[in-house]
Structure formats: structure tokens, C-alpha cells
N, C-alpha and C positions, 0 to 999 in steps of 0.2 A: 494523220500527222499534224501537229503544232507548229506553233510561229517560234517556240524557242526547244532546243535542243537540249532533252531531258537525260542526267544520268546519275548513278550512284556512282559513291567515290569514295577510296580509305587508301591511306596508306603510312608504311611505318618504317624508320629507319634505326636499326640499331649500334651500336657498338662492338655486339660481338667481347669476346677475350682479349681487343687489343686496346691498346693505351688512347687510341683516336679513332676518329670513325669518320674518314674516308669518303661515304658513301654520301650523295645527294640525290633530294627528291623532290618534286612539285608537280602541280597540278592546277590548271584554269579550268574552274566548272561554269558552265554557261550563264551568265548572267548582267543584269544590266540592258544596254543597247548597243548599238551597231554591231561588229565583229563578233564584240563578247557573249552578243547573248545567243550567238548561233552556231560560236564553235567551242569543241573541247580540245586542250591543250595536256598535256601530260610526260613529262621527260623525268629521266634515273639517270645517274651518272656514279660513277666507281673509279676516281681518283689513284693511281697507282702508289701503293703505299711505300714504293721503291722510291718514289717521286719527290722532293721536298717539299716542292708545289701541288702535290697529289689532292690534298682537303680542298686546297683553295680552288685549282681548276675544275673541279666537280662541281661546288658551291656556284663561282662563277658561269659555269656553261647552264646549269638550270638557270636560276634565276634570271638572267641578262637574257637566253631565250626565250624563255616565257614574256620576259619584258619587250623585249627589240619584236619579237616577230608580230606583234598586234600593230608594232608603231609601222610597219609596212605600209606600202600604199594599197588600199583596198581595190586597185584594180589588178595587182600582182595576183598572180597562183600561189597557190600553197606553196608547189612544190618552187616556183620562182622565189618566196620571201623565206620559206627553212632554210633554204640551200646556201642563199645568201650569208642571212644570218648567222649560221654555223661559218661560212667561209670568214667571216671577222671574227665571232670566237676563236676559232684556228690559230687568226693571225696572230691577235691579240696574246694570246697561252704561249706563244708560237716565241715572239717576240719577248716575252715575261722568263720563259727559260732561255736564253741568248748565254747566260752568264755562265749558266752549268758549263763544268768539262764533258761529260756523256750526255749524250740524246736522252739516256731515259732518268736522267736527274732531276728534268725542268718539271715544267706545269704540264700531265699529262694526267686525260682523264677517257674512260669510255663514255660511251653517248647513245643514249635511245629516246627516243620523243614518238608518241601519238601523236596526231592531227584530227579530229572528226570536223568534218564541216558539212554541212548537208547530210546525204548520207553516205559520204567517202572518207574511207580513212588513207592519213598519210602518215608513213611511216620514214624517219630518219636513224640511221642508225649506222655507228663507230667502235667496234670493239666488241667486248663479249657479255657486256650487258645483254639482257633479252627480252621479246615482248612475243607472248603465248595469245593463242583465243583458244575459248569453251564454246563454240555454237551446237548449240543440242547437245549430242554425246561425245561431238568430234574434237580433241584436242589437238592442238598443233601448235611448233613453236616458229612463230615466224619470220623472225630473225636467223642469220649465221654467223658464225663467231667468226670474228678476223683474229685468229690467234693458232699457234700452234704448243703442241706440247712438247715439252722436255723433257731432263730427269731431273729440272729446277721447279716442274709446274709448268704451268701454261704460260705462254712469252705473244705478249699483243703482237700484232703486222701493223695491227694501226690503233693509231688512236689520237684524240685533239688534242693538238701540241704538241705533236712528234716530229712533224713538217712542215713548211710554211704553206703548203695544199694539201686538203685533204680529200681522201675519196670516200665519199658518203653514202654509203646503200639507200636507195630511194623506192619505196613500195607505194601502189598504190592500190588498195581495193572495196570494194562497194560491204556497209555496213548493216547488221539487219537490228532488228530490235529482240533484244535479250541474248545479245551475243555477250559475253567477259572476258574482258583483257588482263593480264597481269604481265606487269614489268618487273624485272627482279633483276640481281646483281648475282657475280656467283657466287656471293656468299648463301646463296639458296638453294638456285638449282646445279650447283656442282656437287650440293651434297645428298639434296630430294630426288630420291627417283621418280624418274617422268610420272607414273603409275600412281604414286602418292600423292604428287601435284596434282594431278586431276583430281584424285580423291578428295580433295582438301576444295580446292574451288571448287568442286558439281554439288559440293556441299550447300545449297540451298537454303536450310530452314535457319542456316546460318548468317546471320550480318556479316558485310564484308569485310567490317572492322575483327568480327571475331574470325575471319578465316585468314588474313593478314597476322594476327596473334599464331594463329595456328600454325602459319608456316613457319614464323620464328622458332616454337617450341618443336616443330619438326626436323629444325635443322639443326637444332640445339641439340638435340636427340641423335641425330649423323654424327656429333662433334665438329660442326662447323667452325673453324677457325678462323673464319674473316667476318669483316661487317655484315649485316644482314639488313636488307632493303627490299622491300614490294609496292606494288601499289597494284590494286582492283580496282577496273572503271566496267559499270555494268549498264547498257542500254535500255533505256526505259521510254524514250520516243525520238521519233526523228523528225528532222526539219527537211521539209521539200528540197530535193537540191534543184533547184531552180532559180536562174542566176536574177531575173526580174525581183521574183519575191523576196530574195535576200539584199537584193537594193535596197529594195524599202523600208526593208528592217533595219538595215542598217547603222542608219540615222535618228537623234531624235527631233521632233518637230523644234522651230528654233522659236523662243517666247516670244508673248505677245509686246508689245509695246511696254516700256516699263517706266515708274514716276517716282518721284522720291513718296513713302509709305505703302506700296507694292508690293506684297511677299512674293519670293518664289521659293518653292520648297525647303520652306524654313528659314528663308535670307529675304531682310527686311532690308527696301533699299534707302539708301540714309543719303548718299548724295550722288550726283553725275560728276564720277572725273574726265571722261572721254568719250567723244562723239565722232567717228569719221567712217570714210568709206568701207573699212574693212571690219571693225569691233566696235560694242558699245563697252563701256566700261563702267564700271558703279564700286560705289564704299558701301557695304553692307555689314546689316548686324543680324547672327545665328539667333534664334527666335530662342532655343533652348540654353546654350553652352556663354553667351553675351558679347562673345567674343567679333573683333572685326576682323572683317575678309576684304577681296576685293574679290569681285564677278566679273567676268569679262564673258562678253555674249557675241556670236556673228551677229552682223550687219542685216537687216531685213532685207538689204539690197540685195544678199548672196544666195536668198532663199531658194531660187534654181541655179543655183551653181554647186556641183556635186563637189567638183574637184577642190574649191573653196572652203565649202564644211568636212570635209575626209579632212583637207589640212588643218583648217581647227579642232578637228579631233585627234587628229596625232599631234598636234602642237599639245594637247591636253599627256598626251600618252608620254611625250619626251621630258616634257616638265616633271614628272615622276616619278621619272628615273633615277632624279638625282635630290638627295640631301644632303648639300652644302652648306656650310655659311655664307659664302660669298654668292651665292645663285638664290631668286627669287623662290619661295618654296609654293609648290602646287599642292592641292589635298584631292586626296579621294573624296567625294560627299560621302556623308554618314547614311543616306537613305537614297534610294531607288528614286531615280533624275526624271520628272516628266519632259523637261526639254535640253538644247542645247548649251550647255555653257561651262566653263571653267570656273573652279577659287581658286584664290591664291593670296600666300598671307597680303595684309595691308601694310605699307612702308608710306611712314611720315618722312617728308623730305621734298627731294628735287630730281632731275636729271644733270646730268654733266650741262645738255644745251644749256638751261637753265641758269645753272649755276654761272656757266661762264658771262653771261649777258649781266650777268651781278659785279664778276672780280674777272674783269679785260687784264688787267696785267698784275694777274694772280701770280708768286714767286712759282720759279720755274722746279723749285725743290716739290713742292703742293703737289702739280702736275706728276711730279715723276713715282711720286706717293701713291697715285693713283691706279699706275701702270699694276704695282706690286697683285691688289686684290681682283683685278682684272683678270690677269695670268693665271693667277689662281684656279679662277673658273673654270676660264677657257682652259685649262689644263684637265681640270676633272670631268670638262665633256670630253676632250680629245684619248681621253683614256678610254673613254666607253666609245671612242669612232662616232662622237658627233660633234657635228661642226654649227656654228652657233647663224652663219652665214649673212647678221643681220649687227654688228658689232658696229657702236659709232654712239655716239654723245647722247644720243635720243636713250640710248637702251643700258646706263651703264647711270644708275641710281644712285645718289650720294642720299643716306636717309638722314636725318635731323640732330640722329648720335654721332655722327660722325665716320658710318660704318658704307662702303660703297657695295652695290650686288649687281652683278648680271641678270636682265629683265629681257620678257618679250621673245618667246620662242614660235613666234610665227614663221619664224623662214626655218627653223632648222632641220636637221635633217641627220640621218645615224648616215656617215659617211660611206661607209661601204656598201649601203641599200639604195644609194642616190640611184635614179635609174635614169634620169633626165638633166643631160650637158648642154642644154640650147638656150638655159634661161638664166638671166643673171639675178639672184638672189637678194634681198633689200635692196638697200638705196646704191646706186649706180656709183655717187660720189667718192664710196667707201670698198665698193667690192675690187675685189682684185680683180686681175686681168684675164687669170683664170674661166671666170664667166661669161664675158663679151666673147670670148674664143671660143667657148663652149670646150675645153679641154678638163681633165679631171683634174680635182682639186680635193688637196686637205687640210691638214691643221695649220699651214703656212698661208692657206688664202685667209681665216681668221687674222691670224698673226697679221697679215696685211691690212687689215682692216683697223684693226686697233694701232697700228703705227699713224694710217691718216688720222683718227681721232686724237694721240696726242699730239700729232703733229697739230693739227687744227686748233686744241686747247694751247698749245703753246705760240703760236704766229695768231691763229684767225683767219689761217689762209689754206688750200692744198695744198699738196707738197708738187702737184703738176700740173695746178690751174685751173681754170673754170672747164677748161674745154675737158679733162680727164673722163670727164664721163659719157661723152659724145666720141671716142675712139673702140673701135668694130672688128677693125684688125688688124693684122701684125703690122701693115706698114705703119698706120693710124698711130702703134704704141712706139715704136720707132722713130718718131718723130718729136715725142715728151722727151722731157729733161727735167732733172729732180730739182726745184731750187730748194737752196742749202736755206735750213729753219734761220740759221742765223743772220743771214737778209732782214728777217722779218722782227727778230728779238735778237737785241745786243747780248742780252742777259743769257742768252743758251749756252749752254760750256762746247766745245768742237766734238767734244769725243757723245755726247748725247745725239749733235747731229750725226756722227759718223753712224751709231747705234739705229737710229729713224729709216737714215739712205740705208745700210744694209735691211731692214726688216723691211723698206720700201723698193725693193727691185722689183721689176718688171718682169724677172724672169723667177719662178719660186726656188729656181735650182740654188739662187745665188740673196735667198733668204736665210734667215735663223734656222737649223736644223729643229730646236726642241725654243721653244717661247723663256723657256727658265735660261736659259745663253742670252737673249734679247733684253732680258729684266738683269741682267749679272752687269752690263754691259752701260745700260743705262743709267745705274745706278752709282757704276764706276767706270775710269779711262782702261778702255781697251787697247796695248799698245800694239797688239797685232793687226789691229785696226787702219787701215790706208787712205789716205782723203787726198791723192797722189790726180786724180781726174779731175777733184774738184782746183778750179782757179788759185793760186795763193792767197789772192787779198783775201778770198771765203776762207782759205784754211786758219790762215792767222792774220786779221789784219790789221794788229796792235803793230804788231812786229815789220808787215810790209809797209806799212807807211813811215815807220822808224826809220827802215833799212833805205827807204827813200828818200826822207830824210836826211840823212846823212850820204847818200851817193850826191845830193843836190849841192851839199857845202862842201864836198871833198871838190866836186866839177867847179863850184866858188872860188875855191881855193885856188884849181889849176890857174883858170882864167888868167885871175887876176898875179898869178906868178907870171903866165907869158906876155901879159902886156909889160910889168914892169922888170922882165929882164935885159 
């Protein structure tokens, strides 16, 4: 056995006679370092073409799994980080079909995924997608269909996005070397007889690419009338399942010391931007393409801390999930990594901190400009269930053009895989309450976050004081009081503070439901909006001193009428 987990792989998706094609496939072949290069990944998905959302949840449930499940924390199980994983896809599909009138209208898709990790396979599996093995002569299919039949065809019992929980068949069993897998949709095997399957994979002197063709033209030959999907993964070596030595693997060594004219794997370092406890940071130039990057490496300080570098590697993993314009963008390296570290494109510019220490009483319109591409972001992690957890002026990049991005995925985290409520996430000034409670939190602890930042670009101040970060619990938060931004800046309009105090409550129930209500809001007067707790002179206090004003010379008035009558 080897240090990396060997396999062959093909697979193909068709169209079939219909207008769309429904069917989704991928596959992670081992390679790289840590997780990647010692496990194999593999999922089929079959979109209901009844569905409207049928393509899209299919598309989605591959892709987003093969993505999400690496970003797990490497001390989860297999069966711990699928299981999860698929429960947010669920919700996700789950919540995307809301609108439909019929349950089987929305985003509904079947689901089958391989696992190899060492040498155990995990298998997940929804619906009547399927996954076979060929070991030796013995063929078997190892899946069960959750569906029944009718005299409409076959009517799923379950599948992703049919309920807001799903119940997941979970196998687990030990893998040998020259064993073959295929996954297939039933545009295949509803129409192949088992007999022919076999014939078709024992088929050897064959590439897997050409016995993948084979099935198609065999099904073709049935009169297969739906999309047609396989994939062949064929064992070629295994990796010790041995939990030590996949430790070790896991990671790679973190570089040595680095200078401005230091290459590392092709990234020439040209200057130091950042130096601290947790990352180094560098402006680098691609030796071949000319282009600049920025490298961000762990700390040499971290060098025995596992739990440190697993998070700089899924800080790597999260970052790539998304290409935005508003979000800093990550790259894959072009060539096989000797050590640890991230790119990521290079932004001329500043941070908000930054910035503000330049323009203290920057117009309050500037600021609220701000919020817009912010939301943005944070709206496109919270779409994929992750939570940015580290939002606040340090991490919210104004570049040179005038363009703002969300930076710095060191704290984040895909929401529903969190597994750990005891630890409060970035800087304490900014996190919501959420964290010190250690209670569950989602895209409203964000949203909390980003209100203290503009609250802070607009005052200079918290909105609950120096001590907000030094409270532990519930009595602790019980005891703050929000002072109203307009204390601190004449120039805030009331109805932006009203917008701030709702997105800044202490309780998340009595937050913005969605962040796109919080930007509507602040951008204009909310008249459903109530500032009934807050004092008067705060609500309006043009008008309170007016009206006092005027009650002072009416009382004027009286006086000097009873003396002189």
C-alpha cells in the first residue's frame, strides 16, 4: 500500500431524447495534500424532470458536496461530515422550493455519493440513483431504490428537497484493490439488464472511458428515454487506513522563512504586507503568467498546532467556493504545492480601518454606500450556509478603484457543519452575542456584525461600549443598552439609527430576517419602524427642544398674566 490513494475514473452524462438533461456528475480523484490526496469522492444525481428546479438541484447537490464535504473539519468522520453536509443541501433545495404549490414542483433531486478513505468505502445515498461493485466475478448492486412504482412509472418516497429532513441510507464497507464501481441514473439501469451490466464492466481489455460509451449505446439500444449518466471508479492501490499515518499526510510542511526575491513554487516574493501571530502575508509575482497575487502562509508559530493549520486549510477550501465580485477571490495553484499556503488575487487599496483614520467625518451617505457591496457578499456566503464570522472594518477592503470586497476567511465556517458553540469567532468587539452564549448562530450573527462596523464608521464608537466585549452572559447582556448613533453624529438621519438598533439587538429573534430588509431600510425611512423606547430628545431632538421652547414662553406668558391681573 501507498501514501496516496490510487484510482481510475471516467464518466459521462448524457442528454438522452429530452430537451434538457437533468442528470449531474462529479468526481474528486486523489490528489494534492492533506484530505485530497487520500480520499476519493464521487456522487450522481437525477434531478426530477417533473421538477422545475430538477437541473438546478442536481447541479447543485454534486458540486456544493464535493465542495463542502473537504471543507469539514478533519477530525469529523466520513460518515459525521456527508451526513451533515447533505442535511444543508436538503435544507437549502428544501427552502429554494417554498414557492412551488406541489411538493414535487420544487428543487428535487436523487443522491448517491462514494467516499473511499483508506480503505473504507462510504456510501450516501437518496432516491433511485444507484451504485453497483464488480469484485472478481461477483456483481452487486448496493444501493435500494426509495421509490415505488406505478402505472405513471416509478414515484420517488424520497429525495433532496422534498422535506425539510431527509433520511439518508448510510453504508459502510471495507474496500479491496481491483474492486469497480459504477453509479448510474435510471436512465441506464432501468433499461440494461443486470446481465449486460455486468457484461459491459467485467469488460477489461476495455478503458473505462470506452465501457462508460458502452453503456450509453446499450441503453440507447433499450430505447432509453431519459438522460443517461455513469461513472466508473476502478481500484488501483490503497492507503493504509490508519488514523496516525493519514495525519501526517494530511498536511503540508509549512515554508521556510521567506524574503523579498524567495521563490516558492513559482511565486516570487516582491514585498511583505503582514506579519502577526497567526499568517504571514506577501505580494507576489507568478514566475511564468506575470501576474500578481497575494500569498498568505501560517505563522511558524503554528507549526504544532494541528487544529490551526486544518483551519488554514479550509479557510483555503472556503475561499473557493465562491466567485464573486464583491468577495476577495482564491485560486487554485497551477502545479502541485510543496508547502502550506494560500493565493489570492492582489487588491490595491486600503481597509475600511484604514480608511476611516483618513475621513473621521466622512458623509454619512459614503458609509451607507458601503453597507450595499457588503450585503452582497455576505448574502452569497449565506446562500451556500456560510457564515463569514469575522466581519468588522479590518476585513471589508475598499481597493484604489473605488470597488469594496469581503476579505479574510480565517474564522469562517459553512454554517450547518459548525460543530463547536463554546468559542467566540474574530474579534469579540464585533461578534454577536450569539458566541459568548455559546448558543447556535447564523446569518443574523453576520448581520450583527456588520451593523457594529457601520455603526463604528459612522460614530467612532460601539453602539454598547467598551465593556460589550467583556459580557459572558445572559445577565452580563441584560445589563447593555444600545446608545442611539445619533449621540455621537448629528448628521445620522433617525430612521438609519432605527435600521442599526434593529440589526443590533441582542436577541437574533428581534434582528433583520434576510440582510437585503436591513440594506432597504437603511438606505430609506422605514415607517414601520418604532423608536417608541428610545428617549424623545434621541428620537427627535430638533422638535423636543422646539416644543420646549415654546412650553417655556407659553409658562412666560402665564406668569406674567397672574401677576398683572
Amino acid at each position: 500500500m501507498t501514501h496516496t490513494l490510487k484510482v481510475n475514473a471516467a464518466q459521462i452524462s448524457h442528454i438522452g431524447p429530452k430537451k434538457t438533461n437533468d442528470d449531474a456528475v462529479g468526481v474528486h480523484i486523489p490528489h494534492g495534500h492533506g484530505a485530497s490526496n487520500y480520499t476519493l469522492a464521487a456522487a450522481i444525481a437525477d434531478g426530477l424532470s417533473s421538477a422545475e428546479g430538477g437541473r438546478i438541484a442536481a447541479e447543485t447537490s454534486v458540486t456544493n458536496f464535493l465542495s463542502d464535504f473537504f471543507a469539514t473539519p478533519a477530525t469529523w468522520s466520513v460518515k459525521t461530515a456527508g451526513l451533515k453536509v447533505i442535511a444543508a443541501l436538503n435544507r437549502w433545495l428544501h427552502g429554494q422550493g417554498q414557492h412551488y404549490h406541489h411538493h414535487n414542483q420544487g428543487f428535487l433531486t436523487t443522491f448517491t455519493a462514494l467516499i473511499i478513505r483508506g480503505t473504507t468505502a462510504h456510501v450516501f445515498h437518496v432516491g433511485d440513483s444507484r451504485l453497483w461493485r464488480l469484485r472478481h466475478n461477483e456483481w452487486e448492486c448496493i444501493t435500494k431504490d426509495h421509490a415505488i412504482i406505478t402505472r405513471n412509472g416509478n414515484q420517488l418516497t424520497r429525495a433532496l428537497g422534498m422535506d425539510w429532513r431527509v433520511d439518508v441510507d448510510y453504508l459502510e464497507f471495507e474496500v479491496e484493490i481491483g474492486d469497480i464501481y459504477l453509479l448510474s441514473t435510471d436512465g441506464i439501469h432501468a433499461f440494461i439488464p443486470e446481465k449486460e451490466l455486468k457484461a459491459i464492466i467485467a469488460t477489461r481489455s476495455e478503458t473505462l472511458e470506452a465501457r462508460c460509451e458502452e453503456l450509453l449505446a446499450c441503453a440507447e439500444s433499450h430505447h432509453s428515454d431519459d438522460n443517461r449518466s455513469c461513472q466508473l471508479l476502478e481500484i488501483v492501490d490503497l492507503v493504509a487506513d490508519n488514523h496516525q499515518n493519514l495525519l501526517a499526510t494530511q498536511l503540508a510542511p509549512l515554508p521556510p522563512e521567506l524574503s523579498i526575491g524567495d521563490c516558492i513554487d513559482d511565486y516570487v516574493i516582491e514585498a511583505e504586507i503582514q506579519i502577526n501571530a497567526r499568517s504571514h502575508v506577501y505580494k507576489v509575482k507568478h514566475k511564468h503568467d506575470k501576474q500578481i497575487y497575494l500569498l498568505k502562509t501560517p505563522s511558524p508559530n503554528l507549526n504544532d498546532d494541528i487544529d490551526a493549520l486544518q483551519a488554514f486549510q479550509r479557510e483555503e477550501w472556503i475561499g473557493q467556493r465562491f466567485h464573486h465580485p464583491d468577495i476577495v477571490k482564491t485560486y487554485t495553484p497551477p502545479q502541485t504545492r510543496r508547502y502550506l499556503y494560500l493565493v489570492q488575487e492582489y487588491l490595491e487599496g486600503q481597509s475600511l480601518r484604514t480608511w476611516r483614520k483618513q475621513h473621521p467625518d466622512a458623509p454619512v451617505q459614503t458609509i451607507i454606500n458601503f453597507a450595499k457591496p457588503a450585503i452582497r457578499a455576505l448574502r452569497a456566503l449565506h446562500r451556500r450556509e456560510t457564515l463569514h464570522q469575522d466581519v468588522k472594518p479590518d476585513n471589508l477592503f475598499l481597493t484604489t478603484s473605488g470597488q469594496l470586497k469581503l476579505i479574510d476567511f480565517g474564522s469562517a465556517t459553512i454554517g450547518s457543519l459548525s460543530e463547536s458553540l463554546s468559542l467566540r469567532a474574530g474579534a469579540a468587539e464585533y461578534a454577536a452575542p450569539e458566541y459568548a452564549l455559546g448558543l447556535a448562530r447564523d446569518g443574523r450573527a453576520d448581520q450583527f456584525s456588520l451593523a457594529v462596523t457601520l455603526y463604528e464608521l459612522l460614530t467612532g464608537h460601539y453602539p454598547y461600549g467598551a465593556s460589550y466585549k467583556d459580557a459572558k452572559t445572559p445577565s452580563d447582556f441584560r445589563k447593555l443598552r444600545y446608545s442611539s448613533a445619533c449621540l455621537y453624529n448629528p448628521h445620522i438621519p433617525l430612521w438609519v439609527d432605527a435600521a442599526l438598533a434593529q440589526a443590533l439587538s441582542l436577541n437574533p429573534e428581534h434582528r433583520y430576517g434576510d440582510l437585503s430588509e436591513f440594506l432597504t431600510d437603511l438606505e430609506r425611512p422605514n415607517t414601520h419602524l418604532t423608536l417608541k423606547s428610545k428617549p424623545w430628545i434621541e428620537q427627535n431632538p430638533v422638535l423636543f427642544w422646539q416644543v420646549l421652547c415654546a412650553l417655556l414662553l407659553l409658562s412666560h406668558f402665564v406668569v406674567w398674566g397672574l401677576l398683572f391681573k
